[in-house]
C-alpha positions in Angstrom: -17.2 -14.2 14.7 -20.2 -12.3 15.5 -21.5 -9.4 13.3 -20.9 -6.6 15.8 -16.8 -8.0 16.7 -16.9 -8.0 12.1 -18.0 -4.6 12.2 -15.3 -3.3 14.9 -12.7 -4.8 13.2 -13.7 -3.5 9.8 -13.9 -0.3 11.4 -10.6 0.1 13.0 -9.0 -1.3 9.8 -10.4 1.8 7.7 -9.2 4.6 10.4 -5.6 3.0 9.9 -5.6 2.9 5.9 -7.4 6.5 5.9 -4.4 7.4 8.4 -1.7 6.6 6.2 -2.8 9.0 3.1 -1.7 12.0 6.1 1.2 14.0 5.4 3.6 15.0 8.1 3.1 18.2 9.0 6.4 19.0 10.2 8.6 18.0 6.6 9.9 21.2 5.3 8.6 22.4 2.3 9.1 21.1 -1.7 9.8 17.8 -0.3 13.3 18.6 1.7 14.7 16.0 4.2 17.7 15.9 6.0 19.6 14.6 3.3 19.0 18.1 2.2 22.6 18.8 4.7 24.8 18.2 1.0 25.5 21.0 -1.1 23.3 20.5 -4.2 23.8 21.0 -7.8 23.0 24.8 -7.7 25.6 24.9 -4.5 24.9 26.1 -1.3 21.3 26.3 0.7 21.0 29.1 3.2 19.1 26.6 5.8 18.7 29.0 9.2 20.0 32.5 10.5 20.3 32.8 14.2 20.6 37.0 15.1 21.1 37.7 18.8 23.3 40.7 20.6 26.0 38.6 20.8 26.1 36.0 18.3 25.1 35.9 14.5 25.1 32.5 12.9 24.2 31.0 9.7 23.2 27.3 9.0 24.6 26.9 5.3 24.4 22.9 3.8 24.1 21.6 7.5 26.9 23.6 8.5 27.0 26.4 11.3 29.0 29.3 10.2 29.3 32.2 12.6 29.2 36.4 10.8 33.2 36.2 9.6 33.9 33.1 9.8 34.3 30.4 6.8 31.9 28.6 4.7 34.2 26.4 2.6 37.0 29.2 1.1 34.5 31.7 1.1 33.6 33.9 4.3 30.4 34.9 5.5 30.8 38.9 5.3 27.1 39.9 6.2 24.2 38.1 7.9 20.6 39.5 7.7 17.2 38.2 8.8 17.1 36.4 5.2 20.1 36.2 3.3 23.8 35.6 4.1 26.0 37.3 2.1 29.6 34.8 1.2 32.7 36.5 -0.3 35.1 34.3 -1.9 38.0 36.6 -3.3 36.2 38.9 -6.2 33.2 36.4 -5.9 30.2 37.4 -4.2 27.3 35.1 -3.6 23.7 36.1 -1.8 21.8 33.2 0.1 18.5 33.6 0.4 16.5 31.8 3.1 13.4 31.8 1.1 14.8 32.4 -2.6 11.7 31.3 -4.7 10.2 34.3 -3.0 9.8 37.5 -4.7 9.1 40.8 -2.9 6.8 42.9 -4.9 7.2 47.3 -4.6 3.1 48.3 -3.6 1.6 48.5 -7.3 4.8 47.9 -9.0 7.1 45.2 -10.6 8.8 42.4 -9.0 12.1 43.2 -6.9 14.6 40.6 -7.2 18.4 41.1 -7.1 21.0 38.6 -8.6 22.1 35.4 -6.9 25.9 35.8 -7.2 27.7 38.6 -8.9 31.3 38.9 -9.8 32.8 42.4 -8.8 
């Protein structure tokens, strides 16, 4: 093998190992996959809201769930840019799209309401 074919090679074989250290771009944040579609220990995962004038739906767990229809026995009584609200009987429960996210009043404390309340 002649030095210059050696040094080709060697080069291609580092831009393939330095390749694999990348990390995909496109995997949703905290290390979610699709397996991510099962309700979880802390129960249900507000996933996606889709607003439009003539259809509201939520993507709860991997499942679609349109504003008043049924998430499990609970229904989905209000649908915001963020958080879908689910009422199950006296049970309430708030799902937030982003919930590790705090929103802070300008020069005040942090704002942040209760995941599920019992009325």
């Amino acid at each position: 093998m002649t030095p210059a074919l050696a040094l080709l090679l060697g080069v291609m074989t580092a831009g393939v190992a330095a390749a694999q250290g990348l990390s995909d771009p496109t995997r949703p944040p905290g290390g979610q996959s699709e397996s991510a579609d099962a309700v979880g220990p802390g129960g249900p995962v507000l996933q996606s809201v889709m607003l439009s004038p003539s259809r509201k739906v939520a993507v709860i767990s991997g499942e679609m769930v349109v504003l008043g229809g049924r998430y499990g026995a609970a229904k989905l009584v209000r649908l915001t840019e963020t958080e879908a609200v689910l009422k199950n009987g006296a049970d309430v429960t708030v799902l937030r799209l982003h919930p590790l996210v705090e929103k802070r009043a300008a020069g005040g404390a942090a704002v942040k309401s209760p995941t599920k309340t019992t009325k």
